[in-house]
Structure formats: structure tokens, C-alpha cells
C-alpha positions in Angstrom: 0.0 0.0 0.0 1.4 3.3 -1.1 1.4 6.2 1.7 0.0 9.2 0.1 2.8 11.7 -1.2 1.2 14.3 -0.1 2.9 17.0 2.8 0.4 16.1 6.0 2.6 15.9 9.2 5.7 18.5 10.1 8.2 18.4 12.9 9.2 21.6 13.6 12.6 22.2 15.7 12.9 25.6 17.3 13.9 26.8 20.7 12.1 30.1 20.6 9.0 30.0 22.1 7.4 33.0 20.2 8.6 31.9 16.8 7.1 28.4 17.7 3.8 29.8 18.5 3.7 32.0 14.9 5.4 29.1 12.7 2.7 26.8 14.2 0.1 29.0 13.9 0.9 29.7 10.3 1.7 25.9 9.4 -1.4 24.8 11.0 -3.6 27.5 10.5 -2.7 28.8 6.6 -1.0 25.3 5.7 -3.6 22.8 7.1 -0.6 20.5 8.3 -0.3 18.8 11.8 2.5 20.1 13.4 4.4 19.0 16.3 6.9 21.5 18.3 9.9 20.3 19.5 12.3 22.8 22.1 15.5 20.8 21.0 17.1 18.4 19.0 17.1 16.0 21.7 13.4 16.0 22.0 13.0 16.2 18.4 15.0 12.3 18.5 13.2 11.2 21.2 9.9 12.1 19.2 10.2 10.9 16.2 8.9 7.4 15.5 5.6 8.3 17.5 4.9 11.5 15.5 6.0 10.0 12.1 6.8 13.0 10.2 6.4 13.7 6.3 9.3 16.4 7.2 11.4 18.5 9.8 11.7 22.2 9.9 14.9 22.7 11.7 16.3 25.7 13.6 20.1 25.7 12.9 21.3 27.5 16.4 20.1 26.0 19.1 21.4 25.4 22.6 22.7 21.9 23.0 22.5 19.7 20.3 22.5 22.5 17.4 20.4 21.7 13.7 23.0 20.0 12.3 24.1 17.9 15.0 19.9 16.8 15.0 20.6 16.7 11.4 23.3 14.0 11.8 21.3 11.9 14.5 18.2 12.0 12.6 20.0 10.4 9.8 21.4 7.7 12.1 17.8 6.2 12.8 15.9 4.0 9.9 12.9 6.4 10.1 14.9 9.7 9.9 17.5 8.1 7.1 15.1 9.9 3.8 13.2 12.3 5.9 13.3 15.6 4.1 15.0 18.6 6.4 14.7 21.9 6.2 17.2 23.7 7.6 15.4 27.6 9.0 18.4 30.1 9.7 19.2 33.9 9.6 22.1 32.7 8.0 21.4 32.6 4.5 24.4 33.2 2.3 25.5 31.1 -0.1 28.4 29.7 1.5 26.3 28.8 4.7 23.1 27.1 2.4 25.8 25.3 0.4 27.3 24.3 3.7 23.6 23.1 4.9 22.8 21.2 1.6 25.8 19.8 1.7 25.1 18.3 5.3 22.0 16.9 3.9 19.2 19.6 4.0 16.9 20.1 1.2 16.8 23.6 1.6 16.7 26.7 4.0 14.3 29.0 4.9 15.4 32.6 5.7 14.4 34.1 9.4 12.6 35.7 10.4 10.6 34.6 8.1 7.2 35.7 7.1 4.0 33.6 8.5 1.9 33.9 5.5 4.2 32.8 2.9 6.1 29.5 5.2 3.4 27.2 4.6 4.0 27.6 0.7 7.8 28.0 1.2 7.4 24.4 2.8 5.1 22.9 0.5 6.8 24.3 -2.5 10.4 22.8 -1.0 8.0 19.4 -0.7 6.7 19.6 -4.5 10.7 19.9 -5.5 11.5 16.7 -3.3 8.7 15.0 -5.0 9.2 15.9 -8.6 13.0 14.8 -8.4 12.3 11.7 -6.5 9.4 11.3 -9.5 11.6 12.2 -12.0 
């Protein structure tokens, strides 16, 4: 039985409690996705098979176990070995998103960022993933 393709569940990574609250709000509320909020990498691991993610927004700096450390862990587990990351920074240059996609994240998304237009950044970073892995 095929699992739809479709972009339904989202763990999103973040230590801020106010940018939790909006990226939450916006995912659920504007994007129709379930989202779960994790305050650290750590919890993010510990979380993972039960919530069963379609893919992880990740905060890069974080205290403790930073984004790409989770990054790294995440990939060490069967279920987080093809899960789709996205990397969510202020920073953005090239340098640093080469760096990310060369760690394994399918993309970055620029903070702050703007609460209307994440959902579509997200589902638009989940089309790419789909038409390549199509295609």
C-alpha cells in the first residue's frame, strides 16, 4: 500500500517560544498541516517514530544539540535516514546554504521569516522533493 505523497505531518525544531507559536500557527492555520513543536534536538530524536513525520523544519542554532548535530542523529535512525529537512536560519548566504545542503538539508528558509508565505515555502520545498524523486 502506497502512503500518500502528499505533505500532512511536520516536525518543527525551534527553541524560541514565540517563533514556535507563529510558525505553528501559520503551518497549521494557513498550511492545514499537523505540526508538532519540539524545544531541542534532543526531544526532536526522542519524538520521532511516534509523531511519524512527512518532514522537519529545523532551527540551525540552538542550545545543546544545534540543527546539524539533529541533522546528523536524525540520519542515524531508519525512520529519519530519507526524511526531508529543512534547515530555517538567519544565515542565509551562499556559503552557509551550500554548507547546509551539503550536510544533507533540502533547503533553507530565511528568518525571520514571514508567517503567511512559510506554509508555501514548505510545500513548495516538498513539491521539489517530490518531482525529483518522480523524475
Amino acid at each position: 500500500m502506497m502512503k500518500d505523497p502528499g505533505l500532512h505531518r511536520i516536525l518543527f525544531v525551534e527553541d524560541d517560544p514565540d517563533i514556535q507559536m507563529v510558525g505553528k500557527m501559520a503551518l497549521e492555520a494557513i498550511g492545514g498541516f499537523t505540526v508538532l513543536v519540539c524545544n531541542s534536538g534532543i526531544e526532536a530524536l526522542a519524538r520521532l517514530e511516534e509523531f511519524d513525520p512527512d518532514l522537519v523544519l529545523l532551527d540551525v542554532m540552538m542550545p545543546g544539540m544545534d540543527g546539524p548535530a539533529t541533522l546528523e542523529a536524525l540520519r542515524q535512525r531508519e525512520r529519519g535516514r530519507d526524511l526531508p529537512v529543512v534547515f530555517m536560519t538567519a544565515r542565509v548566504q551562499a556559503q552557509e546554504v551550500a554548507g547546509y545542503r551539503a550536510m544533507g538539508a533540502e533547503d533553507v528558509i530565511a528568518k525571520p521569516f514571514d508567517p503567511m508565505s512559510l506554509p508555501r515555502q514548505v510545500q513548495a520545498v516538498w513539491d521539489a522533493i517530490q518531482e525529483r524523486g518522480a523524475g
